[in-house]
N, C-alpha and C positions, 0 to 999 in steps of 0.2 A: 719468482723463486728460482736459485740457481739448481743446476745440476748435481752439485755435491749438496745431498741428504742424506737424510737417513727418515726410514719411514718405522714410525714404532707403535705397532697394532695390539691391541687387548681384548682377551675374548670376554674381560668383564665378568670373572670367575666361572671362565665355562658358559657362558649363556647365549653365547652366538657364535656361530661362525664365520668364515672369511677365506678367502681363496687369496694369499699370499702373495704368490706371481703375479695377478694381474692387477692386484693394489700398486703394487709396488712400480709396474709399465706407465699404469694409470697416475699416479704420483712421480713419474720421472725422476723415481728415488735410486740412488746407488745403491743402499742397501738394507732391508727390511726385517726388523726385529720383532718378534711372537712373545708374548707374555701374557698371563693369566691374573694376575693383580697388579699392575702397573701404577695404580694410586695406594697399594698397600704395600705388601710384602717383598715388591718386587720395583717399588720406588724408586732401588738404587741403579737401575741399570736407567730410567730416565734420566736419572744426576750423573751417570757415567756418559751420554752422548752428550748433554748438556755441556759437561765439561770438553768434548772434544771441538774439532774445526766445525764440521758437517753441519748445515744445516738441520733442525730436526724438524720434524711433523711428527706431531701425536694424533692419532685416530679417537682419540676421547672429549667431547667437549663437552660433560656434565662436570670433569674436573679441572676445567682449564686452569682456572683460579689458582688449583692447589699448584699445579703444574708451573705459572707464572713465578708465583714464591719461592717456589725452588727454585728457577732460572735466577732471582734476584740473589737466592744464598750462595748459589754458587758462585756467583759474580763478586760476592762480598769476601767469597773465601780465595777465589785464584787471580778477582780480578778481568776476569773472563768466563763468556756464557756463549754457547752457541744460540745464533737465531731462533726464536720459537714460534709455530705456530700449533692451531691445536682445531681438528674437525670432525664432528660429528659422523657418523656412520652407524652407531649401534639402533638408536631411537629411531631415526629414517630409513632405516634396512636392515639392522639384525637381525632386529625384535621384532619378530614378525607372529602370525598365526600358526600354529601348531603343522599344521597341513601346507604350511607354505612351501616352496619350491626351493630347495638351495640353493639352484643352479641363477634364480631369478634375484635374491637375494645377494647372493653376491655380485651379481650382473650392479645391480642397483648400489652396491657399496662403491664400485668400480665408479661407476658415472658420476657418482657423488664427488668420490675421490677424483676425477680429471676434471670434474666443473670448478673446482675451486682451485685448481693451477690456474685455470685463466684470469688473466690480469684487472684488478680493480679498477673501476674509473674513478679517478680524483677531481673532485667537487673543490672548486675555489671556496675560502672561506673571508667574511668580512669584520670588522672588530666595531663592535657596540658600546658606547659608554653609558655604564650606568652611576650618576651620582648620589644616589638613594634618597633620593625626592621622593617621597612616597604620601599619596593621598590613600584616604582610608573613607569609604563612602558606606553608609547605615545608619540605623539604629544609636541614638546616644551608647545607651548601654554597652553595647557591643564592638561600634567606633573605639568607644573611650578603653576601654579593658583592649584590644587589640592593639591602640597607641601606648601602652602599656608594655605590650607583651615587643615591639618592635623598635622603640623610640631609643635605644641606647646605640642601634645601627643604624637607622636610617633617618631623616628629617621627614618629622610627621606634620602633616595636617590631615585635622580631622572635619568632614563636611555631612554634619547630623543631618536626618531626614525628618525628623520626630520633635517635638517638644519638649524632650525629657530635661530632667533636672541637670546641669554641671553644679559638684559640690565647690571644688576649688579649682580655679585657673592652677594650668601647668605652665611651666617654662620648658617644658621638654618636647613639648607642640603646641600647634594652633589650633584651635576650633572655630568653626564658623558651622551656619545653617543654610542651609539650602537644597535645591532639588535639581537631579543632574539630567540632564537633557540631550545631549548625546557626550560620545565618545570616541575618538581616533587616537592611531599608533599603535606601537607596540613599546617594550622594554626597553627605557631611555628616550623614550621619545612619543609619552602620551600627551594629549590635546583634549581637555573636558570642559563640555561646558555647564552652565549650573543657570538657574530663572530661581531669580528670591533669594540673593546670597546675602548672608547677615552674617559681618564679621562678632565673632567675640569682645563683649567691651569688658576687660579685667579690673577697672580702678574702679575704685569705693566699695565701700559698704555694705553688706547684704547676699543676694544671693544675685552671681553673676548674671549679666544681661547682652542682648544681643544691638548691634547698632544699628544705621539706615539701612535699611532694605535696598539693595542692587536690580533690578529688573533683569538684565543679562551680565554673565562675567564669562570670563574662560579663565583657565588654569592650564599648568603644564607640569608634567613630573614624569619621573619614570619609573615607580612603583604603583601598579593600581590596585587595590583591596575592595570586593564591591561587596558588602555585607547588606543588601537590602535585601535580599532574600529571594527576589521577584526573578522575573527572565534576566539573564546576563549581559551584559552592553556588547557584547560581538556574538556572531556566532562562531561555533566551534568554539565555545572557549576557552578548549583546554589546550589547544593548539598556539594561542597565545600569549606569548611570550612577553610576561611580566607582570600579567593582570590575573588577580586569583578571585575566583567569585565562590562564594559558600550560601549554606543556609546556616543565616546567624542562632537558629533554634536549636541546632543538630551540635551531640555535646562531641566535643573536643575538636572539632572542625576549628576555630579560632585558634587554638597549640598547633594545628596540622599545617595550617598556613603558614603561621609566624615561621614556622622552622626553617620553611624554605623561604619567605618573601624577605629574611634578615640577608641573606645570602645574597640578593643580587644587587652588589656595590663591586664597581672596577668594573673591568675591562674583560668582555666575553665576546669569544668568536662565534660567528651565525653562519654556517655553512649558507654558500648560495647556490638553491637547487635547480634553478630553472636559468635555462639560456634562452635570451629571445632577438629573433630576428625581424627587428619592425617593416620590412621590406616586402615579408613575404604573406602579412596577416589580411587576412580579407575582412577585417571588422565593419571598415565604409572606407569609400569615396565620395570627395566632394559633397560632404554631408549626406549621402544616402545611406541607410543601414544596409547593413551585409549579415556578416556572421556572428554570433555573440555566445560559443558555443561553452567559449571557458568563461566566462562571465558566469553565465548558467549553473555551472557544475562547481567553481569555487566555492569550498566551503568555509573558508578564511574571510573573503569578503579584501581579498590580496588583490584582484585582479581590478583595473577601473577603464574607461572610456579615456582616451587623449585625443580624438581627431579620425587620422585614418587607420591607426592602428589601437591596439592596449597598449598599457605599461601595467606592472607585474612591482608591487609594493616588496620588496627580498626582504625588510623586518617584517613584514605579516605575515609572508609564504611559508609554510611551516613544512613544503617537499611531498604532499598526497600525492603529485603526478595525477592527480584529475585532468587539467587542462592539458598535458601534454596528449593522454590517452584521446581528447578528443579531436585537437586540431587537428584540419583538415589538410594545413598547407605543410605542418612542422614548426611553424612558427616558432611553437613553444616544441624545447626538450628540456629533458633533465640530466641535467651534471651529473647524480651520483648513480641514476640506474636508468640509461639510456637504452634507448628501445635497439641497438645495437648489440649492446653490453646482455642484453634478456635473450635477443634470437639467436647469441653466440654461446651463451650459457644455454637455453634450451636443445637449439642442435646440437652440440656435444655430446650431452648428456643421452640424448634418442640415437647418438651414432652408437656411443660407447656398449648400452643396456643392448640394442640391437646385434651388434659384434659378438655377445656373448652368447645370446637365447635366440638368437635368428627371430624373434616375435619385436611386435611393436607397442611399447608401454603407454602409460595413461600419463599424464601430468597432474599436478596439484599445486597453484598460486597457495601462499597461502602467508600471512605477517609475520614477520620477525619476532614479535612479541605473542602476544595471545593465543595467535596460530602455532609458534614454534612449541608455545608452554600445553598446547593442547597435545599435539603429536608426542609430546617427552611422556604427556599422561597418557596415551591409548598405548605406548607402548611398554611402559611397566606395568600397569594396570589391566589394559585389554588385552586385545590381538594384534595392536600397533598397526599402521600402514601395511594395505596390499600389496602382497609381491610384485606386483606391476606398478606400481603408483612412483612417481618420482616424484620429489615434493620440490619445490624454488619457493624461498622467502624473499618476500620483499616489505621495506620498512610501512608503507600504504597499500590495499588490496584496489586504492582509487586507482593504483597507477595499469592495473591491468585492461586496456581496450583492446577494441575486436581486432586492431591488426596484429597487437601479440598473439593474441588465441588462435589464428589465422597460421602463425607463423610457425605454431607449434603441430598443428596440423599440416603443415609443410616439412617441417622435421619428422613426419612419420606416426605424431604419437594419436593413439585409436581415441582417447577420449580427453578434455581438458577442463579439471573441478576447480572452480574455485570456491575457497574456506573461508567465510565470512565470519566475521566477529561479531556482529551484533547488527542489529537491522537497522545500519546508516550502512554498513557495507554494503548490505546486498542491495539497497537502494540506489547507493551510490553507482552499483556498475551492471545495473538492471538495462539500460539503456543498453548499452555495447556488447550484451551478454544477447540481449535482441534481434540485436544488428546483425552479432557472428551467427544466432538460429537460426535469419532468415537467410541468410549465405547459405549454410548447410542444407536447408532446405531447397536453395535452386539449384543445388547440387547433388541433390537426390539421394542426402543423407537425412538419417535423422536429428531433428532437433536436440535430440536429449545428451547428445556427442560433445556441448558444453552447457554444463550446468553450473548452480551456485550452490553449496552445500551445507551443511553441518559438521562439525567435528569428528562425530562416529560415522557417518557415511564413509570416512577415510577407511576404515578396517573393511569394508565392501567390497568383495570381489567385483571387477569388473565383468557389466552383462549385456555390453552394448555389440551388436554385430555388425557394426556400419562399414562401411569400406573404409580401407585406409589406404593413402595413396601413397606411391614411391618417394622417398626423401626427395624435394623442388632444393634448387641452386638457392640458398635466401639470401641474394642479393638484393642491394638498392635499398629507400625508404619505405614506410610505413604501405602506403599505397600500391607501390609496385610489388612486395610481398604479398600484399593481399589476394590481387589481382590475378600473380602467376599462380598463388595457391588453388584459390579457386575455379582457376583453370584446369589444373591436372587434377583435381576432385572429382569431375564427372567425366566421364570418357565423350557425352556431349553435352552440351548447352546448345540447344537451338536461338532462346530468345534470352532479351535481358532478364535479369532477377532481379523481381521486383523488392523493394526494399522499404521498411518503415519510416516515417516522416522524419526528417532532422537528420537522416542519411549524407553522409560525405560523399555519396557517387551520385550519378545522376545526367539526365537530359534534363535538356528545356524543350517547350512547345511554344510557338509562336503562334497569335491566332495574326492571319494573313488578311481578314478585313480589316482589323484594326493597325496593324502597323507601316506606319508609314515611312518606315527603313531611315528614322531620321540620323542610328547608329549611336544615340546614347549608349545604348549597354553596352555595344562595342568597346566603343572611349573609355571604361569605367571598368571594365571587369578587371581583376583583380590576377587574375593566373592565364590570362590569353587564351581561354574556352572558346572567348565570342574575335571573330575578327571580320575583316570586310573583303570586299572583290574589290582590285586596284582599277580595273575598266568600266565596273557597274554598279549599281547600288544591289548590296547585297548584304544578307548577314551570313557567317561561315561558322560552324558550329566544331569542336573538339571534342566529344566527349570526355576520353578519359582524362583531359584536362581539368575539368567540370569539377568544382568541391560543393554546390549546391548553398553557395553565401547568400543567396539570394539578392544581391544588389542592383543585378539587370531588372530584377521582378520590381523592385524598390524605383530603381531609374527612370521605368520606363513612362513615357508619359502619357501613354495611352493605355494601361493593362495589358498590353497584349502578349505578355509572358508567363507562362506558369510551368511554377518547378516539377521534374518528374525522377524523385528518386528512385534510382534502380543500378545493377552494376551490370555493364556490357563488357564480357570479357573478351568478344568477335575484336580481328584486327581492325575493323572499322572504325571500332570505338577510339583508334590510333590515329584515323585521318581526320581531315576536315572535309565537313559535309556541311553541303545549303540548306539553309532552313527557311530562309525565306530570300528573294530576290525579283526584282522587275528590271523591263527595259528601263532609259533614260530617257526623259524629254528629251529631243532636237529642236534647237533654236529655229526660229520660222526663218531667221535671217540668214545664217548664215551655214546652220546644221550641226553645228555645234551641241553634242552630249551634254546637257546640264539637268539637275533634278530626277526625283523621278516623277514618270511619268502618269502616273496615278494624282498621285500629290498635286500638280499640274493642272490637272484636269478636275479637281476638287475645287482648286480654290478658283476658278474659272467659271465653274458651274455658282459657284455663290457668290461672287462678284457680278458672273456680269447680269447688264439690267436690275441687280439688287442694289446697288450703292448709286449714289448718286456721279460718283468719280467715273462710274463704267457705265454707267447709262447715255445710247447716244452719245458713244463716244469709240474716240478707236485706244484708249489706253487699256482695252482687255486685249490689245494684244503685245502690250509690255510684260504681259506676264509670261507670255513666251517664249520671249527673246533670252539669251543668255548676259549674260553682265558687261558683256562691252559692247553688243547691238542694243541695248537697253539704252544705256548713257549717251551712242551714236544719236538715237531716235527722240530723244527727249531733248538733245542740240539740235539737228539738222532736219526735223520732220517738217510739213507744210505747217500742221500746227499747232510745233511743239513747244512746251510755254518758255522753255529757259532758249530759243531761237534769238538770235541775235539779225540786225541786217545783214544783207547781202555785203560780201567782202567786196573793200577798193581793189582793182589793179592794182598790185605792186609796182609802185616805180623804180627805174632801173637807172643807171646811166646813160643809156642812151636817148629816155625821156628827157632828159638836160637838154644833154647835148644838140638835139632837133630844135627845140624850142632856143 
């Protein structure tokens, strides 16, 4: 947004207030316009900035709509519209409780108002073809009446489940029968496959009939209609884009489809949410499992196994930020609401409300949809949001993990709710919401400093007394936010905080009978936790390096690894520390460092006299030797089996010549 605005505020007939000057600081607006019916009586002075240079910003976004139509009239009548945009403030801070604070209220219209100057991230987007292929899978009945209601847009086939009656073959689709057995893709690009497929046979006489029976088929199209009634061929699958699944029993469910499944023919763009960096994923090495943390949490079924890393299917991915919230390394982020973009947006916001009230506010995640349509109802209806409560929407509540919550507690703010839609939310980020308690608890706060909530807990004064610490620098990633937050939360940490299983932080323990420092996990780990000693057999441990993939544990070929999540915020956890290490065999020959010397002396003790090779004999002491006294002794020994004769004199020229 440039410099030349104009900011135009509505008290929404008298029903809120607003503190003018600091809207306007807050909006980097030139100059700030007051009005009391701004969508009615007083319309015209929107059409009169509309009509000038300036930039506008309208403070109303229950009216945007009307507000867009006028920018287009006026466009139609001069030719010319000033920029529009149009933000919320009365719903999320006006409209508050009776007893609320005005001074807090307007603080919070204020922060609202400067988080939305900051700048969008733009989501690359990719283009889909859809040819309107469309399979229609169910019930005769219900198949046939939906090929019906869709066949003049799109190319129907119909793949019955049932033995029901076909009166007349159509030319406007196909029928066949059969039973579908799995499904892949999305929109433009399904893969079905079918066991017992019997084409429709149309010629002759009588009542149509079906042909030879198929054992397996596959099919492709890119319209999917799944009317059988039963569980859905994907999960999530209303996330998927192109496949509409109903209960064929449920009345008007069939009209609700059609309306939209006629519509996807041409050419549609599919925002791509996620950016991935194969480089940095600690899925597996070298065929060992590691990490599988987005696999886990995908609820699209987008995410799959390729080798050492994932790949991320962008037509399934429908943007939750599930996986982003949990990778450990960054691997995965998201284009349109980057965990940048969130700790840039959240600090502001706790700078802005702070600067006004000297106090430190609460936070509320909460969706663009459900969430938003719930806060618009508590606040004409109820007591609307606490004067402390800052709300952020985001289009998925999946995408909020603990390093966000972490990060908002680094911005100051005393408590952080998230507003669950329905109990796949609160499931969904039950994990992370875990993870951030037990943080707060090794920080000698209380738990209850992030919770998951209900909709009317939003009108709830905040009653939590926890410490709240000085705004932390939030620089760096996911981790290193976390890290320093947690740091300045407690004025000490003696030990690490222990942390619940599937933890991103973490040590390892090495059991020391068992490992024979052969440095597998070394070679394999995935983010340089585990490394070696260049003069001795040793293994060197990073902690804060540590994501907890678990593929040293996987590596190792003795057990002698187990994970220990916890987060150590000491600068130790900064250096590399031994966890395990011994001396070196010395060659008997020559003294030479090779092996270790444990190792050594193992397979020494069960060779010799146990095998025939080392019985009465001196090749136990080839095991000693290092690799090139070894191959000496096995040529040149009294009696070593690959000895050749004793070497001729070399003769020379002056052999000749005597003779």
């Amino acid at each position: 947004m440039t410099a030349n605005k104009t900011l135009l505020l509505c008290s929404c007939d008298q029903t809120q207030t607003f503190n003018p000057q600091a809207l306007q600081k807050a909006a980097a607006a030139a100059q700030v316009i007051t009005a009391d019916q701004l969508c009615g009586t007083e319309l015209n002075v929107a059409a009169e900035h509309l009509s000038a240079t300036n930039e506008v910003l309208i403070a109303c976004g229950q009216q945007s709509a009307l507000f867009e139509r006028l920018s287009e009239e006026v466009y139609a009548e001069i030719n010319h519209a000033a920029p529009l945009h149009t933000i919320d403030i009365r719903d999320r801070a006006g409209w508050s409780a009776p007893d609320a604070k005005p001074e807090r209220q307007h603080a919070k219209q204020a922060a609202l108002m400067a988080a939305a100057q900051l700048p969008a991230p733009i989501a690359p987007a990719k283009t889909i073809q859809s040819n309107g292929v469309c399979c229609i899978v169910g019930p005769t009945e219900q198949a046939i009446r939906m090929a019906e209601l869709v066949h003049d847009e799109l190319g129907v086939t119909c793949v019955v489940t049932d033995a029901g009656p076909i009166q007349l073959p159509s030319a406007s689709y196909d029928v066949a029968k059969g039973q579908l057995t799995s499904a892949h893709g999305a929109l433009g690009n399904f893969k079905l496959e079918f066991a017992h497929l019997q084409t429709l046979h149309p010629a002759g006489r009588g009542e149509p009939g079906y042909g030879e029976v198929k054992l397996a088929a596959r099919s492709e199209c890119d319209v999917f209609i799944d009317l059988r009634g039963g569980a859905p061929a994907f999960p999530s699958h209303e996330k998927r884009n192109g496949y509409f699944w109903a209960d064929p029993m449920k009345t008007g469910e069939l009209e609700r489809i059609a309306l939209t499944a006629r519509e996807r023919v041409g050419e549609f763009e599919k925002t791509v949410y996620f950016r991935l960096e194969e480089s940095l994923c600690a899925h597996t090495r070298a065929s060992k499992s590691g990490c599988t943390r987005c696999l886990d949490v995908c609820p699209t079924e987008a995410i799959f196994s390729a080798g050492d890393h994932i790949q991320i299917d962008s037509d399934i991915c429908a943007g939750c930020g599930s996986c982003a919230a949990v990778c450990p390394t960054s691997a995965i982020t998201m284009n349109e609401t980057p965990f940048e973009a969130i700790t840039r947006t959240v600090e502001v916001m706790a700078q802005v409300y702070r600067e006004h009230t000297g106090e430190s506010p609460r936070l509320a995640f909460h969706t663009l949809g459900a969430g938003a349509d719930a806060i618009a109802n508590l606040a004409r209806y109820d007591d609307g949001l606490a004067d402390d409560l800052l709300p952020i929407g985001l289009e998925h509540i999946d995408r909020v993990g603990h390093a966000e919550i972490m990060a908002a507690f680094g911005a100051g703010y005393a408590e952080v709710l998230i507003l669950a839609d329905h109990e796949l939310d609160r499931r969904a980020v039950a994990a992370e919401v875990e993870l951030a308690q037990a943080l707060l608890r090794g920080t000698h706060n209380s738990p209850s400093r992030v919770r998951v909530i209900s909709a009317i807990e939003l009108c709830d004064a905040g009653a939590n007394a926890g410490r709240v610490s000085d705004p932390v620098l939030l620089v760096g990633g996911r981790r290193d936010i976390t890290r320093v937050t947690v740091a300045a939360m407690s004025e000490k940490i003696e030990e690490p905080i222990p942390l619940p299983a599937g933890a991103p932080y973490g040590a390892i323990a090495i059991d020391s009978d068992k490992c024979t420092l052969c440095l597998a996990c070394v070679s394999l780990c995935p983010t340089g936790a585990l490394g070696d000693h260049a003069d001795r057999p040793e293994v060197q441990f990073t902690e804060n390096a540590c994501v907890q993939c678990g593929i040293c544990d996987s590596t190792c070929p003795e057990t002698a690894i187990t994970l220990q999540p916890r987060l150590d915020v000491s600068k130790a956890a900064l250096s590399a520390r031994t966890l395990h290490g011994e001396d070196p065999f010395e060659c008997i020959q020559c003294g030479t460092p090779f092996g270790v010397a444990s190792t050594i002396n193992r397979i020494v003790e069960k060779l010799e006299n146990q095998h025939w090779m080392y019985t009465n004999s001196d090749n136990v002491q080839l095991i000693k030797m290092c690799d090139d006294c070894r191959v000496k002794a096995q040529f040149h020994g009294d009696s070593a089996p690959l000895a050749g004769g004793e070497r001729p004199r070399i003769r020379t020229t002056d052999d000749y010549l005597d003779s």
